[in-house]
VEXRONU-342077 format. One record per residue (C-alpha): residue in one letter; x, y, z. Coordinates in nm, 2 decimals. Last residue first. Example, Ala and Ser with C-alpha at 12.3 -4.5 7.8 and 13.67 -1.06 7.14 Angstrom:
REM VEXRONU-342077
> S/1.37/-0.11/0.71
> A/1.23/-0.45/0.78
REM end
This chain:
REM VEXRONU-342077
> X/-1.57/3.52/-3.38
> X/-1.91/3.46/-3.56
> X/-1.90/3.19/-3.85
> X/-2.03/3.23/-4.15
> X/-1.63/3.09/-4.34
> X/-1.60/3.41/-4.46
> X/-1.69/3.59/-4.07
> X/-1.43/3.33/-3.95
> X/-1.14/3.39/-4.20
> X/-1.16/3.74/-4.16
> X/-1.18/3.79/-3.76
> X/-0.84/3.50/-3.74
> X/-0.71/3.75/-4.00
> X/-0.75/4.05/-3.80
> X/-0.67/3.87/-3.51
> X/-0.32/3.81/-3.70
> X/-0.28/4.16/-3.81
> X/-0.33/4.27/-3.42
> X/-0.07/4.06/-3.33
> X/0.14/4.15/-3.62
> X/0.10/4.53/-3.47
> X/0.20/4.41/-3.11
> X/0.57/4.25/-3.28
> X/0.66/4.55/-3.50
> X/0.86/4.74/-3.28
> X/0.98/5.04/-3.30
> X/1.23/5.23/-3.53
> X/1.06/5.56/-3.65
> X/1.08/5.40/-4.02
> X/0.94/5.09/-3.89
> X/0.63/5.26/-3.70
> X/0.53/5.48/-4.01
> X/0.54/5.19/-4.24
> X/0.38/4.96/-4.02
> X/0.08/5.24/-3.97
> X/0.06/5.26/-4.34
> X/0.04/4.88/-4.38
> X/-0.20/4.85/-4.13
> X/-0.50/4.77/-4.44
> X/-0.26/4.59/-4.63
> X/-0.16/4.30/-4.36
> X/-0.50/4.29/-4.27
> X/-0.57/4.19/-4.64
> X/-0.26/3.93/-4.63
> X/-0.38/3.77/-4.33
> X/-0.67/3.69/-4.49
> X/-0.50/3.55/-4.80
> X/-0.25/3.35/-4.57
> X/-0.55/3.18/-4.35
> X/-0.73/3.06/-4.65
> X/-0.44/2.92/-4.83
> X/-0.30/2.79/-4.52
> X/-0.67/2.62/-4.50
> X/-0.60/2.47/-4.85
> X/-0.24/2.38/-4.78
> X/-0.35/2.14/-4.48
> X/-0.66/2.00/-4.64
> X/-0.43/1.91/-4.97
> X/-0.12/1.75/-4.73
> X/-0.52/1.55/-4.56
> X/-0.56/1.48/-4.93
> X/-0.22/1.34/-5.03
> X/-0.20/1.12/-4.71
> X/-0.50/0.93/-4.75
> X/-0.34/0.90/-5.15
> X/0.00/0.79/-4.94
> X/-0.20/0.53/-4.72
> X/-0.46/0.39/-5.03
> X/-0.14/0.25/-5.21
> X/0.04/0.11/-4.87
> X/-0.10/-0.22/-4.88
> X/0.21/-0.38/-4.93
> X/0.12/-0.60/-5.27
> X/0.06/-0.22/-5.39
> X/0.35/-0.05/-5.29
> X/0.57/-0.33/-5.40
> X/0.41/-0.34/-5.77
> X/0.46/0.03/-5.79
> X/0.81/-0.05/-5.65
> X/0.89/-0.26/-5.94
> X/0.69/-0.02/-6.17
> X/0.92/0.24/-6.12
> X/1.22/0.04/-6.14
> X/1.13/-0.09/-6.47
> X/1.06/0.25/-6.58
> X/1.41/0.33/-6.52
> X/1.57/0.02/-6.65
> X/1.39/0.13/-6.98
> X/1.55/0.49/-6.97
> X/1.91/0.36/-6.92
> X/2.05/0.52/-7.24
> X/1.81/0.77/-7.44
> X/2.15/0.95/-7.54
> X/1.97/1.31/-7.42
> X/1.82/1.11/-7.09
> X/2.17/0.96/-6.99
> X/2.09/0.71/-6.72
> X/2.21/0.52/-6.42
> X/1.97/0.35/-6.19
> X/2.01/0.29/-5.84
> X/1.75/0.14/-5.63
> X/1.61/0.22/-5.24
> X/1.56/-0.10/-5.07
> X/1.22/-0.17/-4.99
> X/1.07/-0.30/-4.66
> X/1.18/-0.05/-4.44
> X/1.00/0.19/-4.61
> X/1.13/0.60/-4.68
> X/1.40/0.50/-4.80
> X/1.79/0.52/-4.61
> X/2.07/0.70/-4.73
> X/2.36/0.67/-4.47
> X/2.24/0.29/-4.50
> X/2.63/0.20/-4.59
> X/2.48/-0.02/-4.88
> X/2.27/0.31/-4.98
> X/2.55/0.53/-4.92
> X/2.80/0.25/-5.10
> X/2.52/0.31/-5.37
> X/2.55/0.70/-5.40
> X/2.96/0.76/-5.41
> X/2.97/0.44/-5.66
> X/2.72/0.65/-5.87
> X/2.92/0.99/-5.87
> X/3.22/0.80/-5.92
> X/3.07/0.63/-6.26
> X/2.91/0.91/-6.37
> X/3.26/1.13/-6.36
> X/3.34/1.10/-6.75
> X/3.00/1.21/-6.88
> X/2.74/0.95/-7.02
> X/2.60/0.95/-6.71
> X/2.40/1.24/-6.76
> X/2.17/1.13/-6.51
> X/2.23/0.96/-6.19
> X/1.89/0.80/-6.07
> X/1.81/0.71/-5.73
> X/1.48/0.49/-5.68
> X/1.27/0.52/-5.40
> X/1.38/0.89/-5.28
> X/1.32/1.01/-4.93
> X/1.63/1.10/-4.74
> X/1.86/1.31/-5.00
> X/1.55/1.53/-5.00
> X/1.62/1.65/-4.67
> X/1.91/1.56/-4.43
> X/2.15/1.41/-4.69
> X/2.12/1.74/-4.91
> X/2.47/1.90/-4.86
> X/2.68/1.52/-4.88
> X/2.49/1.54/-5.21
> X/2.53/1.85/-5.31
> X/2.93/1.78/-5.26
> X/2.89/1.48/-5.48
> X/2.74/1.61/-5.75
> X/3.01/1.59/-6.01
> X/2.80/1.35/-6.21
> X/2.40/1.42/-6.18
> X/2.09/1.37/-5.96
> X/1.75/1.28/-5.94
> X/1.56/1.13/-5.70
> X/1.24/0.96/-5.77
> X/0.99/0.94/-5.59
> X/0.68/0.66/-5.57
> X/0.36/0.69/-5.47
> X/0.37/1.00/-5.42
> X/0.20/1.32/-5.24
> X/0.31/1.27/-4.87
> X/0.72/1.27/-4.96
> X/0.63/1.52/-5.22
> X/0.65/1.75/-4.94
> X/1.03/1.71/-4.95
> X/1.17/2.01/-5.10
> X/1.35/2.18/-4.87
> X/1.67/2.05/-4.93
> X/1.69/2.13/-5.27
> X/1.49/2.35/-5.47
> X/1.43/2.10/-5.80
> X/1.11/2.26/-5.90
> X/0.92/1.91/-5.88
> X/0.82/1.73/-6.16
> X/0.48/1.53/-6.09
> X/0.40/1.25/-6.32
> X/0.07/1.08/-6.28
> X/0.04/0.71/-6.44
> X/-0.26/0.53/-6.52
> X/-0.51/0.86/-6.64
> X/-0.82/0.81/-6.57
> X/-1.05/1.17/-6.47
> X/-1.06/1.08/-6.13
> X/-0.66/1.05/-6.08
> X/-0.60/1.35/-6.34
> X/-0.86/1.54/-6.13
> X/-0.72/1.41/-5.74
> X/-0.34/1.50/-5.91
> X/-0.47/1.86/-6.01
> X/-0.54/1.93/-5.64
> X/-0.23/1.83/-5.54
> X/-0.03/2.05/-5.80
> X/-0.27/2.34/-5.68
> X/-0.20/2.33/-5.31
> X/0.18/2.32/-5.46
> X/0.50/2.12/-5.42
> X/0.82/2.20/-5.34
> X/0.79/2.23/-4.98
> X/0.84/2.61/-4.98
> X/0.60/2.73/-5.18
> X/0.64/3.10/-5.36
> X/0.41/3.09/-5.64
> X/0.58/2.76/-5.78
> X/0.43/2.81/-6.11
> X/0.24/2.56/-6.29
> X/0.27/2.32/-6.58
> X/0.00/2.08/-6.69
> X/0.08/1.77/-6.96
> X/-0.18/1.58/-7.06
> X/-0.04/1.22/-7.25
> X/-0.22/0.99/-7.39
> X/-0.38/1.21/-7.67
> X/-0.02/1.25/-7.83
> X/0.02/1.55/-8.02
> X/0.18/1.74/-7.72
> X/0.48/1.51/-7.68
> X/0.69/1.67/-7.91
> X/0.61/1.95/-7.65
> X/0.83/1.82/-7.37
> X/1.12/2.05/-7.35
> X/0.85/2.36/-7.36
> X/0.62/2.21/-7.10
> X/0.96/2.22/-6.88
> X/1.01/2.55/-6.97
> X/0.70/2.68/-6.88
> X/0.87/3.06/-6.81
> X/0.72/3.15/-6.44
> X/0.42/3.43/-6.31
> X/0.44/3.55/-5.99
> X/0.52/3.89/-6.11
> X/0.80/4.02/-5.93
> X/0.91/3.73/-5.77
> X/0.87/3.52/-6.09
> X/0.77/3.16/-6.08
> X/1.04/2.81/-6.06
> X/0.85/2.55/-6.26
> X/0.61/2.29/-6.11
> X/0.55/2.03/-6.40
> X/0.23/1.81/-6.36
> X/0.25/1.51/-6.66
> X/-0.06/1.28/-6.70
> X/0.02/0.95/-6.88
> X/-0.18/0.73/-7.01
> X/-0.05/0.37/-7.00
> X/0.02/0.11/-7.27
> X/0.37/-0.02/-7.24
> X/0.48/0.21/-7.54
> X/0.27/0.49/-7.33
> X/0.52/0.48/-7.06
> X/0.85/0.49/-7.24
> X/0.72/0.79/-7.40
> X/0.65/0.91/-7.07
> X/0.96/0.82/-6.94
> X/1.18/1.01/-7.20
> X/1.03/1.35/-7.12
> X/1.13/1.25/-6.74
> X/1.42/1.25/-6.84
> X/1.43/1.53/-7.06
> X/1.28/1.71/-6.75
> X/1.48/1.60/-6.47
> X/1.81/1.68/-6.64
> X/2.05/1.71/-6.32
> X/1.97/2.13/-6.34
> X/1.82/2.17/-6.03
> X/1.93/1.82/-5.79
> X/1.65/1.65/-5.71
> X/1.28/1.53/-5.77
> X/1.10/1.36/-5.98
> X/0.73/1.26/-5.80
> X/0.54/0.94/-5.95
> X/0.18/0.89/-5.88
> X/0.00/0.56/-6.01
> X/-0.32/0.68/-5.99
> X/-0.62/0.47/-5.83
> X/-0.76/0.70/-5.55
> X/-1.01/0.91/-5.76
> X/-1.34/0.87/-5.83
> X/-1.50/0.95/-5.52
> X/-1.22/1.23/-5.46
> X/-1.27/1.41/-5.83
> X/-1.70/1.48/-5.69
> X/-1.52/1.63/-5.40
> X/-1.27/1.83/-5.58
> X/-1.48/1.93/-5.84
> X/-1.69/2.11/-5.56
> X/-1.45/2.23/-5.35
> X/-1.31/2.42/-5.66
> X/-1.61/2.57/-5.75
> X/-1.65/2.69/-5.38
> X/-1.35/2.85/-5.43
> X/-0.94/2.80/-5.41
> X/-0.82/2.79/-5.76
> X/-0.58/2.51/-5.87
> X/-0.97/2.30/-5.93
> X/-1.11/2.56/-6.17
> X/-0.79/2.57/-6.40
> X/-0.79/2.18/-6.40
> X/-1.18/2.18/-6.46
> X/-1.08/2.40/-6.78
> X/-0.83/2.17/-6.88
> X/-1.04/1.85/-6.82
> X/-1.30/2.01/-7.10
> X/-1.03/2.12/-7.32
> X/-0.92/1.76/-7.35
REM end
């Protein structure tokens, strides 16, 4: 266990050490059952998703659990509160849980969230939970990352809902209203499944229709009809075909990210080396635009004499 800890620490780090666990992770990987919870902020997704894994390794899986939680501004670092609402699982040596910090990311996800789904894939686990920050609309780049996503919401969340329809509203597998032990579940959930009937909320396969599952994670109510969604659809995405498409798609999301990493750290020094002359030009009033052309051939210069090649 400390062993795959440390090669998780070395794979969220961009480096030739990286690369290389990656590559030797990406001839074993590619048989993960990867699961994405996304949705509303504060619908419950982590005691639910607490409650899967432990109906996860009743059934005989290992579990790997990645949990992306919101990171300061200031200091980019983040409260693991999600590793925190799960540690009753901690004894059990099925079950790895990671957390990270968002770092800024826009889509939700992280380069180092993909990267640490190739080493749980290669390294055995069954089932790969990622938790997504819960950012809203944005947050669909778990769309290329999982198997199978779940969507998360909550009673009285019908306005969000109506608000989220053109993002992550869009992409879920299986719907879940949470909480729905609380007087208004029951509108909430008609409000989602005459969408679904209606087709204003369509899957991402035409093959599958999205399901609805109602749950209360803190009563343990609707927990097993959960996971039997989840591996209904995992049993669809397999018989389908469309297993070895979304982990295809997970590493060329992971190519992407990787050389924004490179570009955005390059940019970054050339942004620091004319910072004084932006200072000086903004405080007279004139225009930055030719200066972050010059910081962008900086970085283009960068990023080619690191990568040995002459610009």
């Amino acid at each position: 266990m400390r062993a795959l800890a440390r090669l998780l620490t070395i794979a969220e780090t961009p480096g030739s050490e990286s690369a290389a666990i990656l590559d030797l992770a990406s001839k074993k990987a590619g048989r993960a059952h990867v699961i994405g919870f996304t949705g509303i902020p504060g619908a419950g997704k982590s005691t639910l998703v607490g409650k899967v894994v432990r109906s996860l390794r009743k059934r005989g899986y290992r579990v790997a659990v990645i949990a992306v939680d919101p990171s300061s501004p200031f200091s980019g670092g983040s409260i693991m509160g999600d590793r925190l609402r799960m540690q009753d699982l901690a004894g059990d040596p099925g079950v790895f849980i990671r957390s990270i910090p968002t770092r800024g990311l826009k889509g939700g996800l992280s380069m180092a969230a993909l990267s640490m789904i190739e080493v749980f894939d290669a390294a055995g686990y069954d089932k790969i939970i990622v938790e997504t920050v819960g950012v809203g609309q944005s947050e669909v780049d778990i769309v290329n990352a999982a198997h199978t996503i779940v969507v998360v919401t909550m009673p009285g969340a019908g306005d969000d809902i109506q608000a989220l329809k053109a993002g992550v509203m869009e992409i879920g597998d299986i719907y879940v209203v949470n909480k729905s032990d609380k007087p208004e579940a029951g509108k909430t959930a008609a409000y989602i499944q005459f969408a679904l009937e209606k087709e204003d909320i369509v899957g991402r396969w035409q093959e599958w229709k999205p399901l609805l599952v109602r749950t209360s994670a803190v009563l343990g109510q609707g927990i097993e009809d959960l996971v039997d969604a989840i591996e209904k659809h995992w049993s669809y995405i397999k018989r389908s075909g469309r297993h070895l498409e979304m982990v295809k798609a997970r590493r060329l999301l992971l190519a992407r990210m990787h050389a924004e990493a490179i570009l955005s750290s390059m940019a970054a020094e050339a942004f620091e080396e004319m910072r004084s002359t932006l200072e000086e030009m903004a405080s007279q009033g004139s225009s930055l635009s030719p200066v972050s052309v010059e910081i962008a051939r900086r970085a283009a210069e960068k990023t080619l004499k690191k990568l040995g090649t002459s610009i």
